[in-house]
C-alpha angles and dihedrals in degrees: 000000000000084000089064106049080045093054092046089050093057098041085056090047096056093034083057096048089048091052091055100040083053096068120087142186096245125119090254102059139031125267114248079241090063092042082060111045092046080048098051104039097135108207129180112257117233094245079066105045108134089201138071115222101273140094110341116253120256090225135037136186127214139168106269083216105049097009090229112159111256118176124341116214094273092062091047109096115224119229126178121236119271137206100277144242097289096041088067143034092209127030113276108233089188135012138197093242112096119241088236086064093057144091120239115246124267103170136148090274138040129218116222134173122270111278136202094250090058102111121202093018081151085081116085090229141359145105133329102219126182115260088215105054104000097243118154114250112168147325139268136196130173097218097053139279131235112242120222085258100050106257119126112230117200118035138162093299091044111021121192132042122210105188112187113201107240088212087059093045129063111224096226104188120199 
């Protein structure tokens, strides 16, 4: 048996280098370059698709290492700008300033929804990895995470905060 399997592998390994080394440059035929790049092309399956059919979104966020879509503007949860890491010792849930008085954040991560690509979401708290290539992103936590700004995003009313890294995700705009 394990012949067998041995003996398939290797009849698949030299019908595929014939196969390559078959190919030429010439007008007539592809380049082994262009055999590859048809062959490699990495799309998103439609189990996976972040977007319902309708108007395309205005921004949309990929891996920098694979450039999988990860998350388009309508799955990124706003947050207003908080005091800050040096006007408290703990993080402030709430403050006496209204939402309407604050700037919106523009920090060095974004908070989005969970998304149907987000693996081991049974776990209270942990990494957000690429399901493409595995490279860490972001974290996540059920009870609420600290911006860079101070502000504490998910809460009773909105639990969970998935905060993706912009340094990890390319800002593909449409």
């Amino acid at each position: 048996m394990f012949g067998a399997s041995l003996f398939t592998r290797d009849r698949i390994a030299k019908q595929l280098w014939f196969n390559f080394s078959c190919l030429s440059s010439s007008p007539k035929g592809i380049t082994k370059q262009e055999h590859l790049e048809s062959s490699c092309k990495m799309e998103a399956p439609k189990s996976c698709e972040l977007l319902e059919t309708g108007p395309k979104p205005e921004v949309i966020y990929r891996c920098k290492k694979c450039r999988r879509m990860l998350a388009s503007q309508e799955n990124v949860v706003p947050h207003q700008h908080g005091g800050g890491w040096r006007g408290a010792s703990k993080p402030v849930r709430r403050s006496v300033i209204l939402d309407e008085e604050r700037p919106q954040c523009s920090g060095s991560s974004i908070f989005v929804e969970p998304l149907k690509w987000m693996e081991s979401l049974e776990d209270v708290q942990g990494y957000l990895n690429c399901v493409g290539c595995n490279a860490r992103l972001g974290f996540f936590s059920w009870y609420g995470l600290l911006c860079d700004c101070g502000a504490w995003v998910g809460d009773a009313a909105d639990p969970g905060a998935f905060k993706l890294h912009k340094k990890r995700i390319d800002e593909c705009r449409a």
